[in-house]
N, C-alpha and C positions, 0 to 999 in steps of 0.2 A: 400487716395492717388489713384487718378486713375493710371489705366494700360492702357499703348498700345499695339497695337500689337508687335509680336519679330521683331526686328531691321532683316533685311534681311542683310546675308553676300554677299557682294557682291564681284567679283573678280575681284582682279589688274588691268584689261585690263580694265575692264567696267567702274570699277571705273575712270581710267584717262578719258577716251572720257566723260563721265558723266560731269566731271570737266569741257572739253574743251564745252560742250554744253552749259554748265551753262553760259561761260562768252560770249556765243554767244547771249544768250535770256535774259540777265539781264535785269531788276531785275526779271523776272519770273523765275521758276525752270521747268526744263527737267519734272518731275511728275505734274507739273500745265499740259503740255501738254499731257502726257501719261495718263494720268486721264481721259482725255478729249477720247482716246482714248479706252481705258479698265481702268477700274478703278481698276482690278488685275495685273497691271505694275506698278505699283507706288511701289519705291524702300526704303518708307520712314517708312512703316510698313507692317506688313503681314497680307492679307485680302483671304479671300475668299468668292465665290458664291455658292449660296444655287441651285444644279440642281434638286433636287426632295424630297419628303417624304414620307417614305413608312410607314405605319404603322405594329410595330410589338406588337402582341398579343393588349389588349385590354388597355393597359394603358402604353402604350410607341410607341416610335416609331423613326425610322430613320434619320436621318436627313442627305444627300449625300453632298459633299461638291467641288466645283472644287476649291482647293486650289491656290493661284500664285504661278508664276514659282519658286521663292526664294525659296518655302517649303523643305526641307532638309529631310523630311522623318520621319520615326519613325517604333520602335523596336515593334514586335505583343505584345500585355498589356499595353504600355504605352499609358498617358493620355494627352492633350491637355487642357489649357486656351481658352476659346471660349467666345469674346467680342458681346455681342448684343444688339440692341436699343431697350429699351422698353419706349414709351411715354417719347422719348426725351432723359432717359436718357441710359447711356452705364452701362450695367450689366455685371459680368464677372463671369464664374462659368466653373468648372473643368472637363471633360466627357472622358473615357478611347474611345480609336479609337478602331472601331469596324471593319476597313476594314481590308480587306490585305493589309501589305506595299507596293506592287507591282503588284495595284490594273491595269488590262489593259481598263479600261477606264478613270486611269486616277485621278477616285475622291476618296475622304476621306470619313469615316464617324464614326458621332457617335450619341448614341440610347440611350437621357436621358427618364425616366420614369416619368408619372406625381406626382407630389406631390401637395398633396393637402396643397391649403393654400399657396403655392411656390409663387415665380413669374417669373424664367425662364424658368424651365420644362415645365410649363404649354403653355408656346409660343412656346416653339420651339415644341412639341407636336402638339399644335391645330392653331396655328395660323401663325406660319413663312411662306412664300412663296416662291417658285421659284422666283431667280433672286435678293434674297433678301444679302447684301453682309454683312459678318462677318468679325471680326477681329480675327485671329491666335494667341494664346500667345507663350508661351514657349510649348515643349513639354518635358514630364518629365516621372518619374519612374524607378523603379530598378523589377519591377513584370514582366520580360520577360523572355522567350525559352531560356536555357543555348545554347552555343555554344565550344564543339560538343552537338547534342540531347541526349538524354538518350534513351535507346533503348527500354524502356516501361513505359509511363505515366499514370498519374492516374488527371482527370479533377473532382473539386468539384465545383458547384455554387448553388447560389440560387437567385431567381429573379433576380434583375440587376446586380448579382454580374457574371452573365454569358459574362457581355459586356468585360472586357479585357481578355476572355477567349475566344471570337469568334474571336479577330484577331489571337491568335494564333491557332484557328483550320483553321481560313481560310489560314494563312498560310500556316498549314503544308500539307493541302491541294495543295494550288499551288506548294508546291515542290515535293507532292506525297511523303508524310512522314508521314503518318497515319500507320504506319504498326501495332503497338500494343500499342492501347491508348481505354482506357477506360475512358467515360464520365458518370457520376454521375450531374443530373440537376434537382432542384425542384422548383415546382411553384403552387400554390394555388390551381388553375384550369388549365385546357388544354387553355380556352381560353385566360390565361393571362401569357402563357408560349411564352417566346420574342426568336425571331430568330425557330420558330417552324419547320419550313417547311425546313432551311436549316441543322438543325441538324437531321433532319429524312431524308434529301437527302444526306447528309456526311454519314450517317449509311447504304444506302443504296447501296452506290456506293465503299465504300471500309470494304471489308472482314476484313481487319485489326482495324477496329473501332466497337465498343461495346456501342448502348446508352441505359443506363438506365434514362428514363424522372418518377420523381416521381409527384405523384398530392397530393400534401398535404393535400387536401380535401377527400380524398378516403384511401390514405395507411400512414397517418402521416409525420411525420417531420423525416427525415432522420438521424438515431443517429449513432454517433461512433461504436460501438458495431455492428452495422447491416453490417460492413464494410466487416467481416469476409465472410458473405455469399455473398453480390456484388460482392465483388472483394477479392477474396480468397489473392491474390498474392498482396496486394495494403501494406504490407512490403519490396515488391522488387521493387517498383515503384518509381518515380520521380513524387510524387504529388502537385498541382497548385490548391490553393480554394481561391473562393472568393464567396462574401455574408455576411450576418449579421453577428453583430458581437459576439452573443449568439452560433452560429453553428461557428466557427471560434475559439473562445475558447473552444469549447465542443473538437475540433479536435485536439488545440494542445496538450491538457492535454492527448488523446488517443494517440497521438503520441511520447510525452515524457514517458510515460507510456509503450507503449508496440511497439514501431517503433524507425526511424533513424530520430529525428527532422532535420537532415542536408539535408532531403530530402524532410522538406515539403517547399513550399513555398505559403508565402499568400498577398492577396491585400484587405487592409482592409480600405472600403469608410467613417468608423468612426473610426477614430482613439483613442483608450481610454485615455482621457481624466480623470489627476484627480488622475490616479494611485498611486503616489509617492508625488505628489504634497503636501497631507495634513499635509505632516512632514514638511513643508518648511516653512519658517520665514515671508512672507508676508513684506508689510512694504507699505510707503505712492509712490502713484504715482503721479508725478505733469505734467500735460500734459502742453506743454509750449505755444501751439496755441493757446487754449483757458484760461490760465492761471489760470487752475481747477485743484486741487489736489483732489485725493478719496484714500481714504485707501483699500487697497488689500493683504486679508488673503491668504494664501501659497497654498491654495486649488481651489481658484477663479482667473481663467482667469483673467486679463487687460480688456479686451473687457466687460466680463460680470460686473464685478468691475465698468468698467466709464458706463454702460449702467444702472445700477443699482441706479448711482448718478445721472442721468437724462442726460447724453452728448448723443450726437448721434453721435453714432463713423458708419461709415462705415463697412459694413461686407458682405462677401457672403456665403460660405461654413461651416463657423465657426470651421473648424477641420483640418485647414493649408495647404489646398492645392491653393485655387486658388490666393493667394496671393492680397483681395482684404484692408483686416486691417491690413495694415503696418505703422509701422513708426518709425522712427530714435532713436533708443536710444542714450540717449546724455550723462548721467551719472547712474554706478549702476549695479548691476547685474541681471538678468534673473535665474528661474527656469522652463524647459522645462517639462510643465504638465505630458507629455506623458514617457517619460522615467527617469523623477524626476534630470537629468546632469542642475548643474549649469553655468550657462555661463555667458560673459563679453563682448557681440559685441557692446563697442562703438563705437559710429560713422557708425554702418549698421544696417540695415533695418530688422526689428522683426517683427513676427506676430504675435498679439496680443491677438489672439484668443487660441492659443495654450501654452504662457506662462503666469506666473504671477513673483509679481516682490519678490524679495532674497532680502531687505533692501530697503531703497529709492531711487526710480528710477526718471530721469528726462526722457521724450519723447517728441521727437517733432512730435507733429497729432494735 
């Protein structure tokens, strides 16, 4: 099921004159012209232009964005659906926004890394250009800055799990709300550490910021335990990790163990899959488009289930966020891999990568 870009909200006012244009240009449409005009007017989805690319460290890099006017904004951590053509066709794949929300030039961005073997990373990395236009999806997430701030944070990442972690330093940057935030970041090598230069100029520039950059090559992998001596006081903290999901469980279980887990918060770009799942009933899935039934054990995705019977189901992410394997459940119920809750949405749109089916299920894909 392909995606388009978010429908742009448009306001009352705009909307009538829109209408009164339309009957003025029939049968053209107001956006046939405004296309013509900038192809980021066009009020029928949300696109943006690619102004530049910066590369950050040695296997990622920038991708700057002048969004259309319709773009509604977005909260420091949250992610964005990002539509792109590759050899004709439209790819859609999910990237936490690295800018500040209230960037003064204006643009957005976000900083996927390469993945070998991929096919988007790899373009927007090495091959996209200036000038080249995207489509905007939704923008999503619940991994952002509380509001009031907490009065002292504790920042964990590890390679690209630092990307929804720079909008909120660049944030609190632009409000001059650094006062006592501790950064914890590791990477491989110095050279493949992303956003290098602006997190040793945030350390530079405020007294109130503390960065520890580890090289996992030189001082190991950064464990639980080692918390004590970084960050003596990271019990009294409002901490924010993201990165793999091996350091990510290592943290909560230190945190249930000897912290206030109400204070951690995490964004995690694999979601575990699988967990709960293998207790579940499984049962036959009949996809209705192609009028292929495959059988699906209580532990195995949909997705992997009809990919396994030979279908070639559409996918991008495979771990629910970009919403590229969707499709209508018609009859049945759902078990959600990730947290093992059964569910009943017939009649709306499942991701198929993240549940398996609770009895026999009908779908339409």
């Amino acid at each position: 099921m392909a995606e388009r870009g978010a429908q742009p909200q448009v306001p009352r006012g705009r909307r009538l004159f829109l209408r009164a244009v339309r009957r003025l240009f029939s049968p053209l449409q107001p956006d046939d012209y405004l296309e013509m005009i900038n192809p980021l007017w066009t009020t029928k989805e949300l696109r943006g232009k690619v102004d530049r690319v910066e590369p950050q460290g040695s296997e990622a890099a920038s991708v700057l964005i002048r969004p259309g006017y319709e773009w509604p904004g977005h909260k420091p951590g949250q992610y964005v659906r990002l539509g792109v053509v590759i050899d004709g066709v439209y790819h859609w794949r999910a990237y936490s926004l690295t800018s500040d929300p209230s960037p003064e030039d204006g643009l957005i961005s976000v900083t996927p890394k390469k993945v070998d073997g991929g096919v988007v990373s790899p373009y927007l990395v090495q091959k996209i250009q200036p000038g080249d236009l995207v489509r905007l999806g939704e923008i999503e997430g619940v991994f952002t800055l509380p509001d009031p701030l907490p009065p002292k944070m504790l920042f964990i990442s590890a390679g690209s799990g630092i990307t929804p972690i720079m909008s909120m330093l660049r944030s609190l940057d632009h409000r001059d709300q650094l006062d006592d935030v501790i950064v914890i970041h590791s990477a491989r090598t110095r050279e493949q550490v992303m956003f290098l230069s602006v997190l040793e100029d945030l350390d530079r520039r405020h007294d109130g910021l503390r960065l520890d950059l580890r090289l996992t090559s030189e001082r190991g992998r950064l464990e639980p335990a080692d918390l004590d001596e970084v960050c003596p006081d990271w019990r009294d903290r409002e901490a924010f990790c993201s990165g793999p999901g091996e350091m990510l469980d290592a943290l909560t279980e230190h945190w249930k163990s000897n912290g206030d887990c109400d204070r951690l918060h995490m964004e995690r770009f694999q979601p575990k899959i699988g967990g709960d799942g293998a207790t579940g009933e499984g049962g036959e899935v009949c996809f209705l488009d192609s009028e292929k039934s495959v059988e699906c054990d209580g532990g195995t995705s949909i997705l992997e289930a009809g990919e396994q019977a030979g279908l070639n189901l559409a996918f991008g992410c495979r771990i629910g966020i970009c919403h590229t394997c969707v499709g209508t459940l018609k009859a049945g119920k759902l078990r959600d891999l990730r947290s093992g809750d059964v569910i009943e949405p017939v009649g709306q749109d499942v991701r198929i990568c993240i549940n398996t089916a609770e009895g026999d299920i009908e779908l339409e894909l």
